[in-house]
MARTI-528477 format. One line per field, with one value per residue (C-alpha): residue number from 1; residue in one letter; x, z, y. Coordinates in Angstrom, 1 decimal. Layout:
N
pos: c(NUM, ...)
code: c(A, ...)
x: c(X, ...)
z: c(Z, ...)
y: c(Y, ...)
This chain:
253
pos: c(1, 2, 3, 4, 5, 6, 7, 8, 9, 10, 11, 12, 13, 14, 15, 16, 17, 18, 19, 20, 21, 22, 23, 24, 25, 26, 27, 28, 29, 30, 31, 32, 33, 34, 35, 36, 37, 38, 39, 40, 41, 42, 43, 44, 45, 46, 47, 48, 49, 50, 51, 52, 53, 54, 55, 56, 57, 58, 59, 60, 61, 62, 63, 64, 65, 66, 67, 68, 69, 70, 71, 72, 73, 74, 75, 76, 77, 78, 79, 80, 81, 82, 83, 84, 85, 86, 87, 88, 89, 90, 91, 92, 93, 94, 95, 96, 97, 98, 99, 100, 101, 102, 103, 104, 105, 106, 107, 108, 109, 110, 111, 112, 113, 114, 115, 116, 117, 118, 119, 120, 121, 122, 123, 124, 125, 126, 127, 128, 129, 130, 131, 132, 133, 134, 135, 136, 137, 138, 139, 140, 141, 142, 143, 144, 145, 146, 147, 148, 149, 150, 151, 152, 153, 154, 155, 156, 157, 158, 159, 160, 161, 162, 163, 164, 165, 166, 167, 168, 169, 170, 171, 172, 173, 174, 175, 176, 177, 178, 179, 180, 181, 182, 183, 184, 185, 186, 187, 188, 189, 190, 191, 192, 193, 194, 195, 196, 197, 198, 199, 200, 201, 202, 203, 204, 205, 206, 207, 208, 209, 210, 211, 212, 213, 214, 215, 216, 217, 218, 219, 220, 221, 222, 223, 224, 225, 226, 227, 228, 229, 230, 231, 232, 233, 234, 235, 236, 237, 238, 239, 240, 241, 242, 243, 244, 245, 246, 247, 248, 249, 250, 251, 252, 253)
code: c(X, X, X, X, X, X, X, X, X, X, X, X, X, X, X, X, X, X, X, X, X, X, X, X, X, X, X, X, X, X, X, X, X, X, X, X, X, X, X, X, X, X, X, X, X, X, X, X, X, X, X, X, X, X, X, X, X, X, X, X, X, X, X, X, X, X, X, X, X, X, X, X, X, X, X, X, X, X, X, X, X, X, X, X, X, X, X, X, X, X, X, X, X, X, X, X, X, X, X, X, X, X, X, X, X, X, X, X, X, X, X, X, X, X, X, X, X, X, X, X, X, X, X, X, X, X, X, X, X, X, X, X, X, X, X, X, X, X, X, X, X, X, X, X, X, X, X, X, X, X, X, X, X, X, X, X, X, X, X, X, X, X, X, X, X, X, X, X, X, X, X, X, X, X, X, X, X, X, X, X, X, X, X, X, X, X, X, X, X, X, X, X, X, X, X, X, X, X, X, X, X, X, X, X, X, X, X, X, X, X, X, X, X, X, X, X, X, X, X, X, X, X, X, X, X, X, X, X, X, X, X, X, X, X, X, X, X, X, X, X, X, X, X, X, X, X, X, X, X, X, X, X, X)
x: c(4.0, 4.1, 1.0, 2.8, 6.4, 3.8, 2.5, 5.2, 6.9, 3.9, 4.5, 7.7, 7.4, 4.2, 7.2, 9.8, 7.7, 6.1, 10.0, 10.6, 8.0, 9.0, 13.0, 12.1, 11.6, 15.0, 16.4, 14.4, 15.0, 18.8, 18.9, 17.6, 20.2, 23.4, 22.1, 21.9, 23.6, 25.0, 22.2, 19.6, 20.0, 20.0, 17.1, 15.4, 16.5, 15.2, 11.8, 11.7, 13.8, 11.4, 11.8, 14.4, 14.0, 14.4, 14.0, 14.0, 11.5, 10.4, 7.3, 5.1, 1.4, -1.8, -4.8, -8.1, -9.1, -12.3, -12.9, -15.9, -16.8, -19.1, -20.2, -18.2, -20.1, -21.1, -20.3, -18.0, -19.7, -21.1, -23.5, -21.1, -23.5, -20.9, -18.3, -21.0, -20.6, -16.5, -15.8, -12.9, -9.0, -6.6, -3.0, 0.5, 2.2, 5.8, 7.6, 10.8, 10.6, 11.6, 10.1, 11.2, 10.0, 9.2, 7.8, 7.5, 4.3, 4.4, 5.9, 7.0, 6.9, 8.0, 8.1, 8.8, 6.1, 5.6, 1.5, -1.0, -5.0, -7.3, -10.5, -12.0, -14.5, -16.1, -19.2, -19.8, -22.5, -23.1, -20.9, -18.8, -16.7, -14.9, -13.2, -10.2, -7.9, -7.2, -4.2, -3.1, 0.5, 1.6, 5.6, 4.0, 5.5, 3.7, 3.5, 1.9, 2.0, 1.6, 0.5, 2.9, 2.7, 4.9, 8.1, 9.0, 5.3, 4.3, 0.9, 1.1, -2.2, -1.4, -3.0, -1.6, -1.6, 0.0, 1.0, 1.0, 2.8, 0.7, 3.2, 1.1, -2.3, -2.0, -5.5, -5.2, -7.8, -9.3, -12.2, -13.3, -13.1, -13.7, -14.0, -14.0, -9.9, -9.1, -7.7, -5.4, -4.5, -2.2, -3.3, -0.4, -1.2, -0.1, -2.8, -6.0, -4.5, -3.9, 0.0, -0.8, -3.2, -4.2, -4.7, -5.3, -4.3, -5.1, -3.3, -3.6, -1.4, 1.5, 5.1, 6.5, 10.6, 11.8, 15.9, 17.8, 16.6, 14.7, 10.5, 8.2, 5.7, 1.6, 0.3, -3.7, -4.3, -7.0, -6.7, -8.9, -7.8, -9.4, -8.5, -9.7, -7.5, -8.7, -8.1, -10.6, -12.2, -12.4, -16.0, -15.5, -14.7, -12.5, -11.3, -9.8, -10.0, -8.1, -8.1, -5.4, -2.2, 1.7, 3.9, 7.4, 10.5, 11.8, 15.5, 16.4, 19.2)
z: c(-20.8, -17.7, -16.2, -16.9, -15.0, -12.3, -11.1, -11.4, -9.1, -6.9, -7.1, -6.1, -3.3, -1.5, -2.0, 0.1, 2.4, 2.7, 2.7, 5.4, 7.8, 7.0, 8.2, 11.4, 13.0, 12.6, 13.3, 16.6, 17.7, 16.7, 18.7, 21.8, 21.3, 21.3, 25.1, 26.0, 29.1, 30.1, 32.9, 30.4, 28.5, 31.6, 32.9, 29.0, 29.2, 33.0, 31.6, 28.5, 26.0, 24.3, 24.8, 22.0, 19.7, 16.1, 12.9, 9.5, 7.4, 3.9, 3.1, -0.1, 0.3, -0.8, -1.7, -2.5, -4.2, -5.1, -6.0, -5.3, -8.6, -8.9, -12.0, -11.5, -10.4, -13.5, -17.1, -16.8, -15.1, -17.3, -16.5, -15.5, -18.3, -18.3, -15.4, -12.8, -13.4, -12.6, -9.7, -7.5, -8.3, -6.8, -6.8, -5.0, -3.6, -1.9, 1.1, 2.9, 6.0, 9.6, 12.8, 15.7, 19.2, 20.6, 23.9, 25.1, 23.8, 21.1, 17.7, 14.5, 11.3, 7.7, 4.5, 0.6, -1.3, -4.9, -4.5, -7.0, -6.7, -9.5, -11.0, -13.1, -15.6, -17.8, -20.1, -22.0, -24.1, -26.4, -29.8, -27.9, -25.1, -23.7, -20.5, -18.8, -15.3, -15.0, -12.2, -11.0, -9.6, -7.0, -5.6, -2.2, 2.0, 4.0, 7.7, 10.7, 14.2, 16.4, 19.8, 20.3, 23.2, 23.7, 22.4, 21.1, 19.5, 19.3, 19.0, 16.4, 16.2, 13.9, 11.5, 9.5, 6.1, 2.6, 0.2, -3.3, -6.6, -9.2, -12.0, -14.4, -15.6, -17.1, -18.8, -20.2, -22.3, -23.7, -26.6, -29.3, -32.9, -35.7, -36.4, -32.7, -32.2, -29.2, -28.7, -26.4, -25.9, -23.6, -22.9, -20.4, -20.2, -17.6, -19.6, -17.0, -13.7, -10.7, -10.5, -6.2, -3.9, -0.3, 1.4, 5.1, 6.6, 9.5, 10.4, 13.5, 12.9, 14.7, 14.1, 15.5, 16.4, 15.0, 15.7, 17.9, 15.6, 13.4, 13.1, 10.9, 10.0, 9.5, 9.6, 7.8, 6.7, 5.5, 3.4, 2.2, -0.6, 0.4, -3.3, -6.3, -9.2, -11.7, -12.8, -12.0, -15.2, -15.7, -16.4, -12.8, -9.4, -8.4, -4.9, -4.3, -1.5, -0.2, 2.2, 2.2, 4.1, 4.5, 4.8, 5.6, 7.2, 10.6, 11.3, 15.0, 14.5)
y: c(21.9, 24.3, 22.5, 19.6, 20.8, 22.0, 19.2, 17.1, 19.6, 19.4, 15.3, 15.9, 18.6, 16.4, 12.8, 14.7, 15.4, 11.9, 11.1, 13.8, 11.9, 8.5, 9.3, 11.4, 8.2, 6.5, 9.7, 10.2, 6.9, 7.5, 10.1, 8.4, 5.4, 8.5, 9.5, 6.2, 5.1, 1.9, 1.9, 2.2, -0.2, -2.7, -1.1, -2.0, -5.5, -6.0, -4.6, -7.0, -5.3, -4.0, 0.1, 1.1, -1.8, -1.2, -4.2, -4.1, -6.2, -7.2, -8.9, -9.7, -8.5, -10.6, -8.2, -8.9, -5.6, -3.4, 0.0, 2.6, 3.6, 7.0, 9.1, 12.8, 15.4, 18.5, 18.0, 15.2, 12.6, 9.5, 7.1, 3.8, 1.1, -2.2, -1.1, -1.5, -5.0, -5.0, -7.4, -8.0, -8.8, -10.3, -8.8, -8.6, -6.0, -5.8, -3.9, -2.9, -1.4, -0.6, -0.5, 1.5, 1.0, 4.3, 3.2, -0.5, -0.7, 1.7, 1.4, 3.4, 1.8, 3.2, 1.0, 1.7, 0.0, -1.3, -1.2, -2.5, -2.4, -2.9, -4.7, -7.0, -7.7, -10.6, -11.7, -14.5, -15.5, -18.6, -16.9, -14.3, -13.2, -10.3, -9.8, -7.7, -7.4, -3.8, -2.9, 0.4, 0.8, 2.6, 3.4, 4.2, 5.4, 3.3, 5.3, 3.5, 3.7, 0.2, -1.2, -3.6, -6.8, -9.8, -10.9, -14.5, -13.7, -10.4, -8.7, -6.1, -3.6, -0.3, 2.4, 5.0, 6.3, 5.7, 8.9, 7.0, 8.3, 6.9, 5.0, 2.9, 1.8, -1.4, -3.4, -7.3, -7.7, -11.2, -11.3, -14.1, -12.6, -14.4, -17.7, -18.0, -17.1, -15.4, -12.4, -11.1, -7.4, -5.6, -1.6, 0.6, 4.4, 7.2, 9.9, 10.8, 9.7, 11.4, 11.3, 11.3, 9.9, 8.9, 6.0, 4.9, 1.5, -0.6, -3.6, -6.5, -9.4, -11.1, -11.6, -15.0, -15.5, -18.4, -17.6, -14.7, -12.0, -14.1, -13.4, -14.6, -11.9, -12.2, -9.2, -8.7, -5.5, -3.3, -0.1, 2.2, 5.1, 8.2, 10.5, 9.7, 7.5, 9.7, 13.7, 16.3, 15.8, 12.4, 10.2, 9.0, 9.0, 6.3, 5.1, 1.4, -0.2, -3.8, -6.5, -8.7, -9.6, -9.3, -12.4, -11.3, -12.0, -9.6, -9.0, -7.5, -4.8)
C-alpha cells in the first residue's frame, strides 16, 4: 500500500508540473497584453497582427498506430512467440487547446488530451479463429512550440512533447468455440502499467479562415513515445508510436 500511495504521489507531483508548464504560457502572454500600449497594438496590426495572437481550438485526432515491442532485459524478459505478429490499429483521439503567439512567427501551444494508441492481432485457419484490438488510454498535456507564416491560411510547423497519465488497458477479443459460435470477450485492467510516460510530437499542417475568427484546422502529426507502457518488471518493453492527423475547429480571442 505505501508503494502504491508513492507513486501515485509521484503521478501526481510529475502532472502539476506538466500542468505548471502548460499555464506559464497564457500567463506570459497575459502578461505581455497588461503592458500593452495603445501604440502597440497599432504597430501589431500594421505588421500583420500576428505578434500577440492567442486562439483556442478543439479537434478530433486520426492515428494510425504501432508499437516497438522488445523482450525486457534480465529475468523478466520473454521470448515475444504470437505478438510478433501484432499489426497496426487505427484509433481516435481528442483535444482542447490554445495557442499563444509569442513572436510573429513563433507560437505556444498547450492542449488537454484524451489519447489512445494500441495494436492488433488475428489468425485464422480452416476450423478456428482468434483475434483482438488492444488500446491504451492516455489523459495527456500536449506542449509544442510552432513556426507560424501567413494569416487567412497559416503554415503551422511545431514539436514538443506529451507527459501522459496512463488510465486504461482495454483488449476486445473475438474466437470460434464450439460448434463454430463466436465469441466475444471484453478484458479492462490498470495491473502492470506504467501509471506515466513520455512522448515527443511533431506537427506541419495548416489552419485555413473561413469567418473573422473562424479556421478550419489540418494539422498531420507524428509522435513517438519515448518510456515504456509497461512496469519495470514486465515480459516486455513497450513504446507506441503514431501517425495520424488533427481535424479541428480555431476560434480567435
Amino acid at each position: 500500500m505505501n508503494l502504491l500511495k508513492l507513486s501515485r504521489e509521484l503521478v501526481i507531483r510529475k502532472l502539476l508540473f506538466a500542468w505548471m508548464l502548460f499555464s506559464s504560457g497564457a500567463f506570459l502572454y497575459a502578461q505581455e497584453l497588461k503592458n500593452d500600449t495603445i501604440q502597440d497594438v497599432i504597430e501589431r496590426a500594421q505588421n500583420g497582427g500576428n505578434d500577440g495572437a492567442t486562439s483556442i481550438f478543439a479537434s478530433a485526432t486520426w492515428n494510425s498506430t504501432n508499437r516497438t515491442l522488445v523482450p525486457n532485459d534480465g529475468l523478466f524478459g520473454k521470448p515475444l512467440g504470437y505478438r510478433a505478429d501484432e499489426t497496426k490499429l487505427n484509433v481516435w483521439s481528442f483535444t482542447l487547446g490554445f495557442r499563444s503567439q509569442l513572436h510573429k512567427n513563433i507560437a505556444w501551444e498547450g492542449a488537454v488530451s484524451y489519447m489512445r494508441n494500441g495494436e492488433s492481432y488475428s489468425f485464422e485457419d480452416t476450423d478456428t479463429s482468434y483475434m483482438y484490438e488492444s488500446r491504451y488510454s492516455y489523459i495527456a498535456v500536449p506542449m509544442k512550440l510552432f513556426y507560424t507564416y501567413g494569416s487567412d491560411i497559416k503554415l503551422l510547423v511545431g514539436a514538443g512533447i506529451v507527459p501522459q497519465m496512463f488510465t486504461g488497458f482495454k483488449q476486445d477479443i473475438e474466437y470460434e468455440g464450439e460448434k463454430n459460435a463466436t465469441i466475444k470477450e471484453e478484458v479492462k485492467t490498470r495491473i502492470g502499467y506504467n501509471s506515466f510516460v513520455l512522448s515527443t510530437v511533431f506537427n506541419v499542417g495548416a489552419q485555413f479562415k473561413v469567418g473573422d475568427r473562424w479556421s478550419v484546422l489540418i494539422l498531420p502529426e507524428y509522435k513517438l513515445q519515448l518510456t515504456s507502457s509497461l512496469e519495470k518488471n514486465a515480459a516486455y518493453k513497450h513504446k507506441a508510436s503514431t501517425f495520424g492527423g488533427h481535424i479541428g475547429l480555431v476560434f480567435d480571442l
